[in-house]
N, C-alpha and C positions, 0 to 999 in steps of 0.2 A: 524936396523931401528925399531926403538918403534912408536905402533899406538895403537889404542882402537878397543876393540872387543864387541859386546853384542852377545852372547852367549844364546838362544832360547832350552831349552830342558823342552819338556813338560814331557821326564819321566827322574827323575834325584833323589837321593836318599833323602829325608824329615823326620821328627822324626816318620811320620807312618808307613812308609813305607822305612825302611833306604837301603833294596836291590833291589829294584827298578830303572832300568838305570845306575849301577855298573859305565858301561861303558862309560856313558859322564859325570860324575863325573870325571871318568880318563882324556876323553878327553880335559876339562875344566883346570884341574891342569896341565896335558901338556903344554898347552899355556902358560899359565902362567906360566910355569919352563921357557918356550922360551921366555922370555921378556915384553909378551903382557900384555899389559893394561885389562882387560875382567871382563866386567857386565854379571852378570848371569842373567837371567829372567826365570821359570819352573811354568808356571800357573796351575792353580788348577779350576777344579769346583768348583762352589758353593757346598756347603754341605746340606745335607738334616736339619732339627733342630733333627731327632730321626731315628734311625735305621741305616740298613746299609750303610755303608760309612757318620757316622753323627760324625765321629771322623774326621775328616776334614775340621772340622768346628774349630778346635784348633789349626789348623797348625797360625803362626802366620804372618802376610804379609811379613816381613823379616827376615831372619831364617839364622843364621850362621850355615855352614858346610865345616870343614877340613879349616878352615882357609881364607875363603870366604863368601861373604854376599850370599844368595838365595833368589829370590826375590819371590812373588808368588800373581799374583796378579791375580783376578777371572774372570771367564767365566761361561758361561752356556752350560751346557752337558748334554743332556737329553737321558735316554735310553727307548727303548732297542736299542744298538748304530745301529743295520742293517737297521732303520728306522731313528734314525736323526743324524750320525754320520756328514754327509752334514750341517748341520745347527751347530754344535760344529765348523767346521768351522769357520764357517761367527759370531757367537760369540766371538771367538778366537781373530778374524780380527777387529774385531771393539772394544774390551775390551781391549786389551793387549798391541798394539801401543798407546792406549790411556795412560797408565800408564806410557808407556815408556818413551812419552813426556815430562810428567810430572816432572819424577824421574830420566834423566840420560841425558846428554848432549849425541849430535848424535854421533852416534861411526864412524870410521873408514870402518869399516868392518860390517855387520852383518854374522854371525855365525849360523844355524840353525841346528839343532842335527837330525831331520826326514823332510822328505818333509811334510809330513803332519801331525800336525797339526802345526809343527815349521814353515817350510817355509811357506805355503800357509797364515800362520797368519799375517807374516811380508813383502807381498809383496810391497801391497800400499806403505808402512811405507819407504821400500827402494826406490820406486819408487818417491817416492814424496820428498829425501834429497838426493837422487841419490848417491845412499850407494850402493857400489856391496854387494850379496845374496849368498853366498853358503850354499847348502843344502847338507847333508848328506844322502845316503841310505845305509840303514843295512838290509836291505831283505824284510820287508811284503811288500811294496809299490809295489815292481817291480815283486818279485815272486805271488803276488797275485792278478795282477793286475784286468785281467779280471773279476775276483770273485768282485770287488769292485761295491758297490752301482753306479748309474750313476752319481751323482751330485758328492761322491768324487774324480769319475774315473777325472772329469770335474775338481773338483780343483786340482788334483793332477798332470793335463797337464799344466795346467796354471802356476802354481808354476816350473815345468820343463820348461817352456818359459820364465820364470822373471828369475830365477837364472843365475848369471855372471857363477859358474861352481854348476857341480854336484858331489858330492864326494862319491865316490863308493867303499866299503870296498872289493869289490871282484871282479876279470874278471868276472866272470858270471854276476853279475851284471847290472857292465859295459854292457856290450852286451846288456841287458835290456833296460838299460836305453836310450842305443842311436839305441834304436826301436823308442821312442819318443822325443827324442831332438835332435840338433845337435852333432853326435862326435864329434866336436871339444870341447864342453862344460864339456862333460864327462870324469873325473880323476880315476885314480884307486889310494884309501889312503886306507890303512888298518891300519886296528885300532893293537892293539899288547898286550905285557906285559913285564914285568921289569924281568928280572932272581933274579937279588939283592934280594927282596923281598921275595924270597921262601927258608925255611931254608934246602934245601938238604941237607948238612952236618949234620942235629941232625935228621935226618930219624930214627934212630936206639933208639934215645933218647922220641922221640915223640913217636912213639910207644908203648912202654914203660910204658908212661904216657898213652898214651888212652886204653891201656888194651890187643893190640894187636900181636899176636905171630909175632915173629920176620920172623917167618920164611915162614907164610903166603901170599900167593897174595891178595894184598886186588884191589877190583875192587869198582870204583867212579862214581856214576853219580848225574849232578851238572845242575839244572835246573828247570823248572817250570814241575809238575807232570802229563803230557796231553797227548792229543793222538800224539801233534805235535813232541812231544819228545821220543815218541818209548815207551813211559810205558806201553802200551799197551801188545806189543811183552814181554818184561820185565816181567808181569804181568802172561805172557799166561806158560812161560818157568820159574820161579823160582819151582816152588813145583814139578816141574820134576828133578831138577838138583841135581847130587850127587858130588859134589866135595867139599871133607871133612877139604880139607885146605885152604878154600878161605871166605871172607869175603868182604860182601857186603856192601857199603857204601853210602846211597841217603841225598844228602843235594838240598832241593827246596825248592819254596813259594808259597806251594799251590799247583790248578790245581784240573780240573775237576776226574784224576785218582788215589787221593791220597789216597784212602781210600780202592779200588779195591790194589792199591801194598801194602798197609798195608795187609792186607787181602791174598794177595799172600806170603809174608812172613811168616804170621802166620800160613802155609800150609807148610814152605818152610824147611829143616834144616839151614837157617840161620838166626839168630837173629836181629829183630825189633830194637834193643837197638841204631842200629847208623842212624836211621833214623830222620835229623831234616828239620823244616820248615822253622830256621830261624838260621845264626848263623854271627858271625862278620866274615870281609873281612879278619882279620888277623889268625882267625882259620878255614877258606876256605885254607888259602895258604897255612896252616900246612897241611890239609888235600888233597892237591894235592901235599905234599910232600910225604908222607906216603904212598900215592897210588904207588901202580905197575900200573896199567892200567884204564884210563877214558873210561866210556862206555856212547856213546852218539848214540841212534839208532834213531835219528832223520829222519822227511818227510820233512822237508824243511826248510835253515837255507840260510843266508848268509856267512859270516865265523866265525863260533860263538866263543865268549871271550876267552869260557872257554877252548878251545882246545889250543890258543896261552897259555893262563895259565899252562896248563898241559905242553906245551915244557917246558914253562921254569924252571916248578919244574921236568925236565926230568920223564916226567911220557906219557908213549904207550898211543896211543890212539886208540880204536875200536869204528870204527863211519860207516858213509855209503855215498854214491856215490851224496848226494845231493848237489846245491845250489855250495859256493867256498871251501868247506872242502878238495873236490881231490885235491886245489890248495896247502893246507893246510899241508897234510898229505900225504907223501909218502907211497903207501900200500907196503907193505909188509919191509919198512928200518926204519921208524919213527911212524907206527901202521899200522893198517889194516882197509879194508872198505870195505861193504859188499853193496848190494842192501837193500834199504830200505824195510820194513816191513819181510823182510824176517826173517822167526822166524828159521828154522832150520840152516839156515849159522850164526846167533845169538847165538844160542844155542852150536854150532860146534865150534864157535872162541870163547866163553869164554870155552869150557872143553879145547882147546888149550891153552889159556893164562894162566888158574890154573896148566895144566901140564907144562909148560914152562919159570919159571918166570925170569930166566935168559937172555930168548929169551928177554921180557919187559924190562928188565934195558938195554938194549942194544939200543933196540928201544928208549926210553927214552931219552939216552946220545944225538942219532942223532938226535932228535927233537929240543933239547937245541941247537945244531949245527945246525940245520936248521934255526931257529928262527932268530940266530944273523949274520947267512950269511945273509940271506933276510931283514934284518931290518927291521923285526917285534919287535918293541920294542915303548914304548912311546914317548921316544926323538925322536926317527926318524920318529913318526909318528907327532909331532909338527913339526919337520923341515920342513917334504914334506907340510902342510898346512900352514906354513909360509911364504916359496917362493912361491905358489900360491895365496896367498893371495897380498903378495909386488908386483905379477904379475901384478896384476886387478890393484895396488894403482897407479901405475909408467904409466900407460896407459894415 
């Protein structure tokens, strides 16, 4: 069955910001590997005319990326967001369907990448062509809920009351979610990654090229540089740690602790040289082929990318007990997971994995096995959105 999708992600990757929502860039090309017809739409604030964020004033209204049009048409976003995060909203909602009109015949489907500010933008919009709404949740919506302003807490129910389902990368999730909507509405789709794509075979050859002893553990972490991500603990424990044959590797974009683990480093014995802010998805993948073990001591995640990533470049992962990662990560067969913040079980499991690195390939192999028992992969994760989508059509 071939039908039309518009496709709603407000964070989706742009020429500013090209790693930015990695992940519904994937889920977008999924689709579209599965047949579907799919308009992108990823709105933008208006841009300042000078200063910060006044490079966003150059994004262009329609921006080809990987072989797709990106549309990006504007709203009003005023910060500091903990004061009008609510009214970005109702900007969203009134600016965005208005383009849609304009620029795309009604689609089949609407498609929302976040409940908010995707779905809650496009309620009316479906409401009033009588388009089923699926929204997507990938964690801040449901794990933070209560923390939220009242007016977003407010749109954030409403968009869970329009939406035909809710699409939930994780049980835990789930569970969240149908605190406030019907379980029946509520799916569990987890998002995945491709193994093809990771050159495990040239492990030996890529290291090589980047400089690195063969013989080495090299330890990964791949994310924004914040408190949310455990840089902190990371921070507290590098210029303690004596393990003479491991190599530390940070790739992220940014984040309020980047400068604090720079700084730890430069205290640390290991060297600053593999720390980037910004690098392409295709030498990401080399780098979580090269990895022995991803260290992700994150407070609160849904099931994040990069861990499916790491199965598939068989690469251990050390992470912690939050959010759907235990779903994720068998402790102790396919990595290990500690309680979050804890800096001494931190500090304990990496002088483990630098003495162990055979123990990590091991782990490694079964995480790739994991991955493709459960159909964690991109295809499977278009499939499962495909038959619930021809669900809602055939209604």
């Amino acid at each position: 069955m071939t039908y039309s999708v518009l496709a709603s992600a407000v964070n989706h990757p742009d020429a500013i910001n090209p790693y930015i929502g990695l992940f519904n860039q994937r889920i977008v090309q999924s689709l579209m590997r599965r047949g579907m017809d799919v308009d992108v739409v990823s709105p933008r604030p208006y841009a300042p005319p000078v200063g910060p964020h006044s490079e966003f004033s150059m994004l262009p209204t329609v921006e080809g990326w990987n072989g797709y049009d990106v549309h990006h048409p504007r709203f009003f976003y005023l910060l500091p967001k903990r004061f009008f995060y609510g009214r970005a909203g109702e900007s969203f909602a009134k600016r965005v369907p208005r383009y849609v009109e304009k620029t795309f015949d009604v689609p089949d489907v609407v498609h929302a990448c976040h409940i908010y500010l995707d779905g809650y933008g496009m309620v009316d919009y479906c409401e009033r062509h009588d388009v089923p709404l699926f929204v997507v949740s990938h964690g801040h919506f449901m794990n933070n809920y209560d923390e939220l302003a009242d007016d977003v807490r407010t749109k954030v129910d409403e968009t869970l009351a329009a939406a035909t389902k809710v699409l939930c990368v994780s049980d835990a999730l789930a569970e969240k979610a149908s605190e406030r909507v019907s379980p029946d509405k509520v799916e569990v789709v987890p998002i995945g990654a491709t193994p093809s794509r990771y050159p495990v075979e040239r492990k030996a050859e890529l290291r090589e090229e980047l400089g690195i002893d063969p013989e080495a553990t090299v330890a990964l972490f791949v994310g924004e540089f914040c408190e949310r991500k455990g840089i902190p603990e990371l921070v507290e424990i590098l210029p303690e740690l004596d393990l003479p044959n491991t190599e530390f590797v940070f790739v992220g974009h940014g984040g309020d602790e980047e400068w604090n683990l720079r700084r730890a480093l430069a205290s640390s014995q290991f060297s600053a040289r593999h720390l980037y802010t910004g690098i392409t998805s295709m030498a990401l993948r080399r780098w979580l082929a090269v990895a022995d073990v991803l260290v992700l001591p994150s407070h609160a995640e849904g099931r994040p990318t990069v861990i499916y990533e790491a199965m598939a470049a068989e690469t251990a992962v050390l992470s912690t007990t939050v959010g759907g990662i235990p779903e994720q990560v068998v402790d102790g067969e396919t990595g290990v997971l500690i309680p979050p913040g804890d800096v001494e079980r931190l500090r304990e499991e990496l002088v483990a994995a630098s003495a162990d690195r055979d123990r990590l390939l091991e782990m490694g192999k079964k995480g790739r096995e994991r991955l493709l028992e459960q159909g964690w992969t991109w295809d499977d994760h278009a499939e499962r959105v495909r038959r619930l989508h021809t669900e809602a059509l055939d209604r």
